[in-house]
N, C-alpha and C positions, 0 to 999 in steps of 0.2 A: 372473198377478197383475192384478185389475184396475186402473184407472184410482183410484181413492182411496184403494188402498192403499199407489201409487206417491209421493200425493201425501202421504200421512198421514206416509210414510218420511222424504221431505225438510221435511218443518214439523218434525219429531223432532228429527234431525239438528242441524237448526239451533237448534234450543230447547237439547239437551241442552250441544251445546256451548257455547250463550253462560252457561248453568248453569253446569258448569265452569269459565269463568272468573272468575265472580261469585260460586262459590261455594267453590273451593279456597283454603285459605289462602294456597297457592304460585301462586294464580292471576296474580300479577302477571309471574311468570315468564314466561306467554304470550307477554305484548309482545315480548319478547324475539325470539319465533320471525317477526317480519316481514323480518330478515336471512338467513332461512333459505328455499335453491328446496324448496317440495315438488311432485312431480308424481302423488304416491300411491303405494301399496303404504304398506310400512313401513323406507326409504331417506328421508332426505334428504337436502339440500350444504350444508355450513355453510362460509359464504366465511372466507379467512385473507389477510389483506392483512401485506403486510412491505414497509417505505420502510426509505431511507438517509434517515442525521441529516445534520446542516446541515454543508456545507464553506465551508472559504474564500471569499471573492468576488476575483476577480482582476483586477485594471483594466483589465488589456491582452485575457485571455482571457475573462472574463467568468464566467458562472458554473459551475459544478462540476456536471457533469451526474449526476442521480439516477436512482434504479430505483425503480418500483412493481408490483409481482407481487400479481397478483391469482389465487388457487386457491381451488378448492370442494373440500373433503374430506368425502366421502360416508360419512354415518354412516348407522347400522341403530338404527332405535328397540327395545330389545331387550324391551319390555315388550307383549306379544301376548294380550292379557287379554280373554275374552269371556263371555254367557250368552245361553241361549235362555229366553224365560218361551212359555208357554198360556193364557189366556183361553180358556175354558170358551164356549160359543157360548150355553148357558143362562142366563148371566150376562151376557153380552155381547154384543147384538148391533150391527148398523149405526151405528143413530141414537145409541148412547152411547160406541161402540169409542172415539174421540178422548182425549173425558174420562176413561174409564178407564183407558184405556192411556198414556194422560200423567202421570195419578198414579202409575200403577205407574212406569214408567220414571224419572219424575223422582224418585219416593223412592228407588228401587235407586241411582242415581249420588248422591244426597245422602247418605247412609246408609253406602253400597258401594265407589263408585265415588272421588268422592271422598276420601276419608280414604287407601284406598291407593292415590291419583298423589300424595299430600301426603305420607304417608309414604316410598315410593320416594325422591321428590326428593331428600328431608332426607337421607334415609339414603345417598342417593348421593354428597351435597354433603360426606356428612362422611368417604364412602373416600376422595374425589377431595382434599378440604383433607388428609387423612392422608398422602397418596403425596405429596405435596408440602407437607408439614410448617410448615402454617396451621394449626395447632389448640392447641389449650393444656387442663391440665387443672384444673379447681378446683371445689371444693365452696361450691355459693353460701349464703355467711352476712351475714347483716344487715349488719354493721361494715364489711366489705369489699366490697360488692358492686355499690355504686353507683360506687368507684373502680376497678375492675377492669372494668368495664364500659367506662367512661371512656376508661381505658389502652387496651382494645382494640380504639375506637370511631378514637381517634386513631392508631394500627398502621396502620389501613386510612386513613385520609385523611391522612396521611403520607407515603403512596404517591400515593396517586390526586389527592391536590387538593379544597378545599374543592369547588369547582365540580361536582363529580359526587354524586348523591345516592346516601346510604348508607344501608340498612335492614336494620333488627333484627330477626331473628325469632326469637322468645324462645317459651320454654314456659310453660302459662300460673300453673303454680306459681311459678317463678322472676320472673315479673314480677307476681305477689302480692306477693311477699318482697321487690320494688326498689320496690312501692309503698310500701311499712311504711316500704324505709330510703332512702327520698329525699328524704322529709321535702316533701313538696310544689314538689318541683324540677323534677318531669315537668310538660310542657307539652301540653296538649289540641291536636289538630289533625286533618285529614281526609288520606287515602292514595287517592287513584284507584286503583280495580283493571276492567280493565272499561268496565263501563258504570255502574258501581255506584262510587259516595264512600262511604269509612269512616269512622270517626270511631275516632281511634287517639291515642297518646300520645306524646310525644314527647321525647328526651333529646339535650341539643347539635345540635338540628335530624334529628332523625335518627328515624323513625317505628319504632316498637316494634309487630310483628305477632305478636299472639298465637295460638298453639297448641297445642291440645289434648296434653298429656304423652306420650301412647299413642301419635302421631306423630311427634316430637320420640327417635328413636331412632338409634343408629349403623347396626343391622341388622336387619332382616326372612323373613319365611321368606313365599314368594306360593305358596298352594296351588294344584294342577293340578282340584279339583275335581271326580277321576276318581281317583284312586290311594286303594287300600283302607287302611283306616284312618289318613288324612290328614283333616282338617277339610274338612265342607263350601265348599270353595273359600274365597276371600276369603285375609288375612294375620294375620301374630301378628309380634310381635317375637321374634327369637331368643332362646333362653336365655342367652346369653355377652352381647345388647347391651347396652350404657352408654346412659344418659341424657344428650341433647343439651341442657347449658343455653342456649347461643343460638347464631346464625347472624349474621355479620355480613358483608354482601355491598354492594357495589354494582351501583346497582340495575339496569345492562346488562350485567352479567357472568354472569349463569345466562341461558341460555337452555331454557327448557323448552316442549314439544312434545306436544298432545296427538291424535290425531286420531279421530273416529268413523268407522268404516270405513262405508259403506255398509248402512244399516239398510233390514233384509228385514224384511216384512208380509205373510202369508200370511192370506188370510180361510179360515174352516173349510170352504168347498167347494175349495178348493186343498191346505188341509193336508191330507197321507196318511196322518199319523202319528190324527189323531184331528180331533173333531169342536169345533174349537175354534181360534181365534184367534193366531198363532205370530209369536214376536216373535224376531226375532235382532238380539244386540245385540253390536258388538265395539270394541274399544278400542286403537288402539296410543300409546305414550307413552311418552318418556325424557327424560331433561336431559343438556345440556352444558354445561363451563366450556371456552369458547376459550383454546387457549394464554399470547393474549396477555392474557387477563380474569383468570389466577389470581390474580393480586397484588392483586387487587380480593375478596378472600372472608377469612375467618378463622371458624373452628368453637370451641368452647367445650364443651368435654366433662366432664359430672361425674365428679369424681375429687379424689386429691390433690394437694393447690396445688402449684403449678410457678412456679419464678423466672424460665424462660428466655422469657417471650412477647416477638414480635417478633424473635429471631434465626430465620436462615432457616438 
């Protein structure tokens, strides 16, 4: 491999992932991963801190000694997703490889990539709120929807305390339908993600992220992109998934992880396979909720209304 192919690999790298986070709707989830060791592969440690609560103060003995246990619990990002593309060397040579092979790869993760880490996430956030029975069911209607919303805006900062910031990530039909019935009550505001300001709406301070419907799923099927008559790689929602009307998290309680493994550049006097340009592209990526962040999320799953939101 020569010397520009090396270099062409690490300007990619770093381009596609700052894409990624600027361009995933869950990109905000990133931030998240600055508590997490990674040293590579597809492992990393996600720390778990456990204190004792406050005792006594005693005059004579003074104070009541405390424990702090600090553990890394070593998770496996279980999402191992890759592709190889070709550039044609008749199409492509030296002086233009950059340019083309930057649109190529920047469109495949905008398009490709993209859509299923934003799917995954959702659809993971909504087994993990299920196993631990954060979720509620209702069919969003005009009349109701701005106060059910409300109700389960307040569940989660009830817990947690105004002081931590709570965001909504909503499907972008459902927050069609909150715009009709809010009557002008949503507040215009900006959401840092990134390196990139949005410009997003906002309800009881609380930023409304929208997403596309088709990711906004309880469950997915991630094709192997090899297995005979399975879909050209890439994902679908399952036939059995439900429709996710929102997510309502705070905002350091998902941790999501994406990483670009080490992008290979083959120039076509290196490739073996053919006379043309070789790109290897790979992906590993998953989310966590830490033990002690559950209390911090609540899911909203289209379905029949339910009276019991907020018992645990």
């Amino acid at each position: 491999m020569s010397i520009n192919t090396i270099e062409y690999a690490k300007i990619f790298m770093e381009a596609l992932d700052e894409q990624l986070v600027a361009g995933a709707t869950s990109g905000w989830m990133e931030e998240n991963s600055g508590q997490v060791q990674y040293t590579g592969g597809n492992e990393v440690k996600i720390p778990k801190i456990e204190l004792n609560g406050l005792g006594t103060y005693d005059r004579d003995n003074g104070f009541v000694q405390g424990a702090v246990t600090l553990t890394y619990e070593t998770k496996q990002m279980t999402q191992d997703r890759g592709r190889t593309f070709q550039l044609d060397a008749i199409d492509v040579d030296e002086t233009n490889f950059a340019l083309v092979a930057g649109n190529v790869m920047g469109e495949f993760q905008r398009t490709k990539v993209i859509p299923e880490i934003d799917a995954y996430r959702y659809s993971k956030i909504a087994e993990l709120a299920t196993q631990n029975k954060k979720v509620s069911n209702y069919h969003a209607e005009k009349d109701s929807i701005v106060q059910k919303l409300l109700e389960e805006i307040t569940i989660i900062k009830d817990i947690v305390g105004d002081e931590n910031e709570v965001i909504v990530t909503m499907s972008t039909k459902v927050a069609n339908l909150l715009d009709i019935a809010s009557n002008h009550m949503l507040e215009s505001g900006t959401f840092q993600q990134g390196n990139v300001e949005l410009k997003v709406k906002n309800i009881d301070g609380s930023p409304i992220i929208r997403v596309p419907s088709a990711r906004l799923k309880t469950g997915y099927q991630f094709f192997d992109g090899v297995t005979e008559g399975e879909k050209e790689g890439g994902f679908e929602a399952k036939t059995d998934a439900k429709d996710i009307n929102w997510i309502i998290a705070v905002r350091h309680a998902l941790i999501g992880v994406s990483k670009t493994d080490v992008t290979r550049i083959f120039d076509p006097l290196t490739n073996q396979k053919a006379n043309a340009w070789k790109i290897d592209y790979r992906k590993y990526h998953d989310l966590w909720i830490p033990d002690n962040a559950v209390e911090g999320i609540w899911v909203n799953i289209d379905g029949q209304v339910t009276t019991s939101t907020g018992d645990k």
